[in-house]
KOLGU-4560 file (N, C-alpha, C; in nm, 3 decimals, padded with zeros to 5 digits):
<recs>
<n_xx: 00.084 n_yy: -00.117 n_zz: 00.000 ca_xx: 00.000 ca_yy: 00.000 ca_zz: 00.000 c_xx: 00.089 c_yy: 00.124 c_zz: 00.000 mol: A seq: 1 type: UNK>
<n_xx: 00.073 n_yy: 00.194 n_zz: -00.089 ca_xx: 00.154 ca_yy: 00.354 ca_zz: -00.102 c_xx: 00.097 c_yy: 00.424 c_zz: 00.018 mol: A seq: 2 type: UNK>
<n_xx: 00.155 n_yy: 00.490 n_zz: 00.078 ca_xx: 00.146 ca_yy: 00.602 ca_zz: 00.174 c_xx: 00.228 c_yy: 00.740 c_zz: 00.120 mol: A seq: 3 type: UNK>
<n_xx: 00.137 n_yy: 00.873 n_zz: 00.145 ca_xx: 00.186 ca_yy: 00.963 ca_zz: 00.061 c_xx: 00.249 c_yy: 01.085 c_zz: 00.216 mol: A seq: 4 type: UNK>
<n_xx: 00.350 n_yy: 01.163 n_zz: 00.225 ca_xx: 00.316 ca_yy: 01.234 ca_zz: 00.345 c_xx: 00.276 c_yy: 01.376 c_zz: 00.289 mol: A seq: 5 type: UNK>
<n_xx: 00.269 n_yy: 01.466 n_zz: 00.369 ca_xx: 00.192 ca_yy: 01.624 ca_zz: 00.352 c_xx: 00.275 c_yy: 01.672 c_zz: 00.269 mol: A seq: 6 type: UNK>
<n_xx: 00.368 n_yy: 01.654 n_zz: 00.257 ca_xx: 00.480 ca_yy: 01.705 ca_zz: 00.180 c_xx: 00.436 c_yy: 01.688 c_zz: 00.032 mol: A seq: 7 type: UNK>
<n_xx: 00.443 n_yy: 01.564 n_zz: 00.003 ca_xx: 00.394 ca_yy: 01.498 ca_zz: -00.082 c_xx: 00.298 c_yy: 01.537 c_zz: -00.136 mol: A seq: 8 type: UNK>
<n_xx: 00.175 n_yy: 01.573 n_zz: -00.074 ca_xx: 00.035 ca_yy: 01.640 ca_zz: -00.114 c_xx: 00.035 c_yy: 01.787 c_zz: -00.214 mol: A seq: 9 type: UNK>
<n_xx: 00.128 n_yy: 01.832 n_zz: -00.124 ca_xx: 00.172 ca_yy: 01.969 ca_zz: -00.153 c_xx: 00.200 c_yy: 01.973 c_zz: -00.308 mol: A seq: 10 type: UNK>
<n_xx: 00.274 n_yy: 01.908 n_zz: -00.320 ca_xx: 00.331 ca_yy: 01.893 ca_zz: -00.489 c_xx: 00.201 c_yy: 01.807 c_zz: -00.537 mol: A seq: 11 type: UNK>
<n_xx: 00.118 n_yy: 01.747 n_zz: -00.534 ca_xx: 00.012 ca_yy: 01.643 ca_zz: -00.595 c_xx: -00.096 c_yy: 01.757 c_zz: -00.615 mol: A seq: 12 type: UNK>
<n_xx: -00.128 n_yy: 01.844 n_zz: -00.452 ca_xx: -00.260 ca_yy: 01.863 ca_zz: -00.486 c_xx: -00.228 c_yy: 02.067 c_zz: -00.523 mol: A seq: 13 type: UNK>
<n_xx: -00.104 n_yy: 02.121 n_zz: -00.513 ca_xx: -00.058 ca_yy: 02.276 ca_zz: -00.516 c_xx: -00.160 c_yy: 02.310 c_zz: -00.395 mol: A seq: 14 type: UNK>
<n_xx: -00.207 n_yy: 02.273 n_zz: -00.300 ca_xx: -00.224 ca_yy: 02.313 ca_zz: -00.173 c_xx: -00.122 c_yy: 02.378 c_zz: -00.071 mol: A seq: 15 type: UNK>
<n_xx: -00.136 n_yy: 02.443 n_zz: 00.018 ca_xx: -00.014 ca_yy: 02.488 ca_zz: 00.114 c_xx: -00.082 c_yy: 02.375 c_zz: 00.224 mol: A seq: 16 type: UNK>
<n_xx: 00.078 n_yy: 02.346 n_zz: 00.326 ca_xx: 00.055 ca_yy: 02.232 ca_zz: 00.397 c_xx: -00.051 c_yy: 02.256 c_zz: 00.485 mol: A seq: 17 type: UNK>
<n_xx: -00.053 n_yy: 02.391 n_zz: 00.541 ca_xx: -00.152 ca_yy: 02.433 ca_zz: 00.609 c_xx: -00.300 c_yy: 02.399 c_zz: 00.582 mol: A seq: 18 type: UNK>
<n_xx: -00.345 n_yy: 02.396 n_zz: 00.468 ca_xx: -00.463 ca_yy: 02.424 ca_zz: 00.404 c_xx: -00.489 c_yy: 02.246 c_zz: 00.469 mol: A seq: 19 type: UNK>
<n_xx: -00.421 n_yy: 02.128 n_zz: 00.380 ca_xx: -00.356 ca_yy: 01.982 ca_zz: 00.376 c_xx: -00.388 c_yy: 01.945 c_zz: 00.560 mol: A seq: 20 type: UNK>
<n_xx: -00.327 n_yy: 02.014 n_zz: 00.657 ca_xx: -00.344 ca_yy: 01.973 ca_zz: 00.763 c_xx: -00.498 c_yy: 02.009 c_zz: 00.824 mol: A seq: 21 type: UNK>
<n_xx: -00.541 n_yy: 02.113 n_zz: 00.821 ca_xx: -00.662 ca_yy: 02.161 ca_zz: 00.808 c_xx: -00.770 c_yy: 02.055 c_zz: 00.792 mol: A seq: 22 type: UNK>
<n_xx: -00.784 n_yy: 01.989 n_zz: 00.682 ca_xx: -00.821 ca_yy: 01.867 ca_zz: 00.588 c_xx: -00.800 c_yy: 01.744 c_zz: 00.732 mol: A seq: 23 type: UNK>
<n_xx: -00.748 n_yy: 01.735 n_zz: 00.750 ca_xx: -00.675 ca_yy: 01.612 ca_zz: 00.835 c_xx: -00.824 c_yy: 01.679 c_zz: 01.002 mol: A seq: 24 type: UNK>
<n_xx: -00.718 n_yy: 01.831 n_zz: 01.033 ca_xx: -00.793 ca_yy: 01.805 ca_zz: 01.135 c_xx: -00.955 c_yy: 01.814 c_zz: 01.154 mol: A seq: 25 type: UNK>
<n_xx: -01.003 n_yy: 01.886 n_zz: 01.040 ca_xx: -01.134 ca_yy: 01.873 ca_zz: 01.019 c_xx: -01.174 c_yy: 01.701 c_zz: 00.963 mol: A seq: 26 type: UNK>
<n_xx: -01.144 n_yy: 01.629 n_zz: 00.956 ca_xx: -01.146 ca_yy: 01.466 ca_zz: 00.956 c_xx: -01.181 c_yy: 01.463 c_zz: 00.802 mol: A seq: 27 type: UNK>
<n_xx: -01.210 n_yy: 01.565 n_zz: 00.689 ca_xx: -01.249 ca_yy: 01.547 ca_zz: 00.584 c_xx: -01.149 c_yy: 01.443 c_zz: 00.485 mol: A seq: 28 type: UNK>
<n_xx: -01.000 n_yy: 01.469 n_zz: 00.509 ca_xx: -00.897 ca_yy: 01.381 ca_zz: 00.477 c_xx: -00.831 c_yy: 01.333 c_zz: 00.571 mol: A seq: 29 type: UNK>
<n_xx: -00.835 n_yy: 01.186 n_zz: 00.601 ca_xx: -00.814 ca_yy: 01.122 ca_zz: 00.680 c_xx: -00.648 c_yy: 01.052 c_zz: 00.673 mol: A seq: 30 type: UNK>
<n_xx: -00.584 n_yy: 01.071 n_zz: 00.774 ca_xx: -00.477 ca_yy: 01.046 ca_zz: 00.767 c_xx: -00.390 c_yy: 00.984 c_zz: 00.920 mol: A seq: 31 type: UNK>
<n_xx: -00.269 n_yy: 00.891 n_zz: 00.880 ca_xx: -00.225 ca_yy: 00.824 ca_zz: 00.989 c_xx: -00.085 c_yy: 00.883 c_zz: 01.025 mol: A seq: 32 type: UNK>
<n_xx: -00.048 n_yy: 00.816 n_zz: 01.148 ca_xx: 00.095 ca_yy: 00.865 ca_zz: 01.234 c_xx: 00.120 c_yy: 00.725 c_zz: 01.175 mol: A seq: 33 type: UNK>
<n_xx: 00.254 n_yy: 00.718 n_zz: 01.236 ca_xx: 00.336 ca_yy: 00.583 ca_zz: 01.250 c_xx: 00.343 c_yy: 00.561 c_zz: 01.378 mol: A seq: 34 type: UNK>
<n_xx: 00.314 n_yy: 00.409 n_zz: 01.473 ca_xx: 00.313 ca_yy: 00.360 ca_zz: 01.609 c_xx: 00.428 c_yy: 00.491 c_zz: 01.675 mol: A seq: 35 type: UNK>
<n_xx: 00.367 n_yy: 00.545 n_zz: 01.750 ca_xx: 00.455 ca_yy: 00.572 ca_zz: 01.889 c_xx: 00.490 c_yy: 00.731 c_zz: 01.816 mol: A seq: 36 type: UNK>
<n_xx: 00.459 n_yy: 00.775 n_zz: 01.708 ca_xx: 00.470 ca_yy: 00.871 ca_zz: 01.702 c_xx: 00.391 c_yy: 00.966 c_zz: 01.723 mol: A seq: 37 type: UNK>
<n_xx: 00.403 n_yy: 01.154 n_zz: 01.722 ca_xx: 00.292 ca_yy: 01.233 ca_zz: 01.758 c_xx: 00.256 c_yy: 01.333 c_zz: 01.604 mol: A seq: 38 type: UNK>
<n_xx: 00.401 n_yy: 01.296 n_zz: 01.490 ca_xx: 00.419 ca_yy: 01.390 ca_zz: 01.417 c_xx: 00.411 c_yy: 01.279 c_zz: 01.299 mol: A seq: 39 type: UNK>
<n_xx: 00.474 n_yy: 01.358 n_zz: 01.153 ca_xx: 00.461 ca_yy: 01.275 ca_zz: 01.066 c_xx: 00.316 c_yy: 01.187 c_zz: 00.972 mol: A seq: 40 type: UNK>
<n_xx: 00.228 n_yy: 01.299 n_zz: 00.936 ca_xx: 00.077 ca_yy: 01.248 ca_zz: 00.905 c_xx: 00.111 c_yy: 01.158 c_zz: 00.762 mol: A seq: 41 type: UNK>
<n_xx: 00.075 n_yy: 01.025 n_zz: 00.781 ca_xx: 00.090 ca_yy: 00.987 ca_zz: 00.621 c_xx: -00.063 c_yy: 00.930 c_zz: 00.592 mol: A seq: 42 type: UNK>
<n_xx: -00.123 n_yy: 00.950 n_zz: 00.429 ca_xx: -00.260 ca_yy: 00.920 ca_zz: 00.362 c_xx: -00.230 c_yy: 00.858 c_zz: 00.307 mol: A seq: 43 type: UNK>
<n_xx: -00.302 n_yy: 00.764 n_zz: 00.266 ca_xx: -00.290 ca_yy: 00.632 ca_zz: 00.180 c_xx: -00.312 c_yy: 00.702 c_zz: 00.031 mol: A seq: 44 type: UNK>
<n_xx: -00.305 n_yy: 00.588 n_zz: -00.048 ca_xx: -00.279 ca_yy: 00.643 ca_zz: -00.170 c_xx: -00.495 c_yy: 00.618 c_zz: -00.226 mol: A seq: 45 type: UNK>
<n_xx: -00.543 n_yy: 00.546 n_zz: -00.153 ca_xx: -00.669 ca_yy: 00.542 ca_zz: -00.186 c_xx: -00.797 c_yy: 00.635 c_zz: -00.077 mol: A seq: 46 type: UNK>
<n_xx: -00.698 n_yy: 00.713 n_zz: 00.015 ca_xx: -00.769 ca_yy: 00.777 ca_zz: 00.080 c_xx: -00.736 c_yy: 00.923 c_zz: -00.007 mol: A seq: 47 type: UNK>
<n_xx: -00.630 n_yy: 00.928 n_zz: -00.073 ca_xx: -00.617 ca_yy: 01.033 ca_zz: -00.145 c_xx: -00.755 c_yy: 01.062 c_zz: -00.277 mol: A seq: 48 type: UNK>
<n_xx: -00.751 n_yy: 00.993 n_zz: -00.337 ca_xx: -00.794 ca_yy: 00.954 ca_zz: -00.438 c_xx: -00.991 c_yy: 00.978 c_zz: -00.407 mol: A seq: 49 type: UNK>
<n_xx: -00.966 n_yy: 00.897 n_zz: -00.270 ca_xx: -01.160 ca_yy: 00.947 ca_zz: -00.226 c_xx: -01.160 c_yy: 01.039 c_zz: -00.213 mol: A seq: 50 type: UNK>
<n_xx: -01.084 n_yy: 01.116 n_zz: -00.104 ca_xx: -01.062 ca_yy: 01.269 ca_zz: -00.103 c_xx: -01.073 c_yy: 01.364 c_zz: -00.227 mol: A seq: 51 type: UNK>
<n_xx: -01.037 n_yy: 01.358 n_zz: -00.304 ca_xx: -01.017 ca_yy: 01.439 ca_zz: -00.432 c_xx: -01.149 c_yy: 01.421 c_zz: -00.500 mol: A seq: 52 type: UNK>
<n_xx: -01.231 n_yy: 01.295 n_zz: -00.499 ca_xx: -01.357 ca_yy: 01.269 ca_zz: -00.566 c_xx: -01.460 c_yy: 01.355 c_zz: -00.484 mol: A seq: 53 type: UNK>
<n_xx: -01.461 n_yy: 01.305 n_zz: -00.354 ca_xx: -01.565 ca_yy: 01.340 ca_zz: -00.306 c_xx: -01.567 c_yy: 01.484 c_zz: -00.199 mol: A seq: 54 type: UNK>
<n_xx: -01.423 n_yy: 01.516 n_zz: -00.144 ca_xx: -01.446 ca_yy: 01.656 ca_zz: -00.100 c_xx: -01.324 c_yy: 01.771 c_zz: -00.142 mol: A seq: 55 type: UNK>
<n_xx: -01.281 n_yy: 01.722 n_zz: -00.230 ca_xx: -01.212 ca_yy: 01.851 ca_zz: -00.275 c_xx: -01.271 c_yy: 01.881 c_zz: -00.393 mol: A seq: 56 type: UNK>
<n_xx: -01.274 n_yy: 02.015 n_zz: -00.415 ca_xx: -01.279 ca_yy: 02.116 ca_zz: -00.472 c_xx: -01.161 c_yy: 02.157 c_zz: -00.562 mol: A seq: 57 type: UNK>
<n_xx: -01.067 n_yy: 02.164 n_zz: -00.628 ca_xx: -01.009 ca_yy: 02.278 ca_zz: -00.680 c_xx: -01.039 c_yy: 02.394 c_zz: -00.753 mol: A seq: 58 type: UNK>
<n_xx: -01.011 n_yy: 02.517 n_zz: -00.748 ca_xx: -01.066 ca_yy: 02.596 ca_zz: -00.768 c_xx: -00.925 c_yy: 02.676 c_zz: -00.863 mol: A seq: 59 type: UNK>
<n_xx: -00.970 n_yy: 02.721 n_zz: -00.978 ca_xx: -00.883 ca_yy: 02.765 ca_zz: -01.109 c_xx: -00.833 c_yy: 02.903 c_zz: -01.073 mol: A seq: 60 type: UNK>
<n_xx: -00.779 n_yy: 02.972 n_zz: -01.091 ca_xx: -00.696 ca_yy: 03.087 ca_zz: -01.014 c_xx: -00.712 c_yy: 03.199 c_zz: -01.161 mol: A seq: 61 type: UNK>
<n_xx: -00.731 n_yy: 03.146 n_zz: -01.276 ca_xx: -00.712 ca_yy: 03.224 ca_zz: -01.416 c_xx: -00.859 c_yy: 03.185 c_zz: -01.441 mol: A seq: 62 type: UNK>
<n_xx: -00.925 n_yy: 03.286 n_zz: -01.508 ca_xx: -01.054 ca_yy: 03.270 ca_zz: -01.599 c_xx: -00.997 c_yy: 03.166 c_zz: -01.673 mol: A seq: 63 type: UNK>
<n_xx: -01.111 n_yy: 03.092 n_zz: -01.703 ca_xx: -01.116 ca_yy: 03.000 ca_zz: -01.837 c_xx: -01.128 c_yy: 03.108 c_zz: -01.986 mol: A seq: 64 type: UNK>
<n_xx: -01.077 n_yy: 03.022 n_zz: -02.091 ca_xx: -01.125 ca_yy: 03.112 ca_zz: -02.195 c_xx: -01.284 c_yy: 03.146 c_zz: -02.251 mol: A seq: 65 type: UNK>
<n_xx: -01.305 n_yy: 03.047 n_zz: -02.165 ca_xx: -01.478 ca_yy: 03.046 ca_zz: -02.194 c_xx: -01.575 c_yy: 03.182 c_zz: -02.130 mol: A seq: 66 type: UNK>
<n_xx: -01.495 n_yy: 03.227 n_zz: -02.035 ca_xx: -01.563 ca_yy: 03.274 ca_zz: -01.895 c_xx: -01.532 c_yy: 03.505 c_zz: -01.963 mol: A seq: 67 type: UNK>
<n_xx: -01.438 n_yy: 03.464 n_zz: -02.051 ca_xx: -01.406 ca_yy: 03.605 ca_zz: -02.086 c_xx: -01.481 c_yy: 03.683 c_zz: -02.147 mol: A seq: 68 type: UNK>
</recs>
């Protein structure tokens, strides 16, 4: 099973980690520690994937050419 960490997201989803942890602590993206740790959030590669279907949003930063 792939495990991705926040870091990781960052470059996947152009989120800031902040936004990414946010996600986590509002439980909308669900994510794990490793035993005995307090730090270090890692998401599976299929919790990513639900995430992105069902509660993210991205939102386009430039008009479309359609929209002009």
């Amino acid at each position: 099973m792939k495990f991705y960490t926040i870091r990781d997201l960052v470059d996947i989803t152009k989120l800031s980690e902040w936004q990414l942890y946010k996600e986590v602590r509002a439980g909308r993206l669900r994510a794990v520690t490793r035993r005995g740790m307090e730090r270090g959030y890692r998401v599976s590669a299929e919790e990513l994937e639900r995430w992105q279907s069902e509660e993210w949003t991205p939102v386009c930063s430039t008009p479309s050419p359609s929209s002009r």
